[in-house]
C-alpha positions in Angstrom: 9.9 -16.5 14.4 8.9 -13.6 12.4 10.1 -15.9 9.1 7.3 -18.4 10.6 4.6 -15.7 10.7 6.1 -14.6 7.2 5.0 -18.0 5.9 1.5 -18.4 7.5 2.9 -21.5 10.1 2.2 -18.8 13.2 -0.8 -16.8 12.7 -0.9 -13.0 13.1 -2.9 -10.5 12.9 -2.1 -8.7 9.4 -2.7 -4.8 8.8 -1.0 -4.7 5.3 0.7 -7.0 3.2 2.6 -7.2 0.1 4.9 -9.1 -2.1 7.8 -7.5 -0.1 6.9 -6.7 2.5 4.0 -7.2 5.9 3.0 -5.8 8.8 1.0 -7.0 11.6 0.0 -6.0 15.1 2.3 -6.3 17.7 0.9 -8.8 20.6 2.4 -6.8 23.2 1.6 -3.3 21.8 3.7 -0.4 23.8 1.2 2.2 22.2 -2.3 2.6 21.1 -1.5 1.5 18.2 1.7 -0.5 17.3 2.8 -3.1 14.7 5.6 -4.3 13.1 6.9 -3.9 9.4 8.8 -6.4 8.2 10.5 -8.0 5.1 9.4 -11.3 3.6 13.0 -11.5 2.5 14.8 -12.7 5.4 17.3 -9.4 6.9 19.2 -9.9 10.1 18.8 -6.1 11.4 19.1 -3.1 9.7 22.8 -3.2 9.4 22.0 -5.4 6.5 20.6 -3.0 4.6 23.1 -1.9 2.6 22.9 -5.4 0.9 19.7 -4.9 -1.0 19.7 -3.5 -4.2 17.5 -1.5 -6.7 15.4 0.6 -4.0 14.3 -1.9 -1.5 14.9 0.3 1.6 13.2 2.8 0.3 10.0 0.7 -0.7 10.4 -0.3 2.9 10.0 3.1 4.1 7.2 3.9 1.8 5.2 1.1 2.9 6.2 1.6 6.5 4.4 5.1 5.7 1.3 3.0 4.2 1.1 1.2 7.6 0.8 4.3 9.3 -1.8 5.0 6.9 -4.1 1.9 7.5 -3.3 2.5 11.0 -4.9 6.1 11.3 -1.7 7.5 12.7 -0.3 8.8 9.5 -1.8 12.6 10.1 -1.5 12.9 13.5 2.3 11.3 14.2 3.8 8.2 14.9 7.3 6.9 16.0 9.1 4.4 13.9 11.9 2.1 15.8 14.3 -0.5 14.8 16.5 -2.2 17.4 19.9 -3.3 16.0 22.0 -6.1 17.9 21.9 -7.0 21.3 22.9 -3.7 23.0 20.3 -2.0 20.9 17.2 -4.1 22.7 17.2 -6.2 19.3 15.6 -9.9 20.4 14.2 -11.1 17.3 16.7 -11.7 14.6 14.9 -10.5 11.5 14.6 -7.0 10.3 11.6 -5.0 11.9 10.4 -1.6 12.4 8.3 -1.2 15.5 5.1 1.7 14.3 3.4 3.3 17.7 0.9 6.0 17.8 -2.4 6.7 18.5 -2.1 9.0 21.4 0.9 11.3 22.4 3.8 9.7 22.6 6.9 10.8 25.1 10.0 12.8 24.2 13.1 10.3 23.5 15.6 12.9 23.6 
């Protein structure tokens, strides 16, 4: 699915985009203000990680922090997820990071 939205053939709604990387709103938002970072290259979870090369994950963090950015979140806090395989609540297969904030989020641990 997300490979379709990736390509244009599902729309989305887009909060930041470049030519690694997107992030959109998520259509059932569990915060304020949630969406989902995600790489054009196609990544199973983040257990596949350790296949990119020359900085990739960490571009993905740094735009993951622009997201936050264009969000309004970035100075006032915001959670970053990634389920991983079916125990982990993973039910898309394609790399994403969930981004929530925009009001107080609750305590995980």
């Amino acid at each position: 699915m997300f490979c379709k939205i990736i390509r244009g053939e599902i729309p989305s709604s887009p909060v930041l985009e470049d030519e690694e990387f997107m992030a959109i709103r998520d259509i059932y938002p569990l915060a304020a203000q949630h969406a989902l970072v995600m790489p054009r290259e196609h990544l199973g979870s983040l257990n596949d990680v350790p296949a990119w090369s020359d900085g990739q994950g960490q571009r993905l963090l740094a735009f993951t922090v622009r997201v936050a950015g264009e969000l309004g979140i970035k100075d006032s806090g915001y959670r970053v997820i990634t389920n991983v395989g079916s125990d982990g609540g993973q039910v898309v297969d394609h790399l994403h990071l969930h981004v929530l904030g925009g009001e107080r989020l609750g305590e995980l641990v």
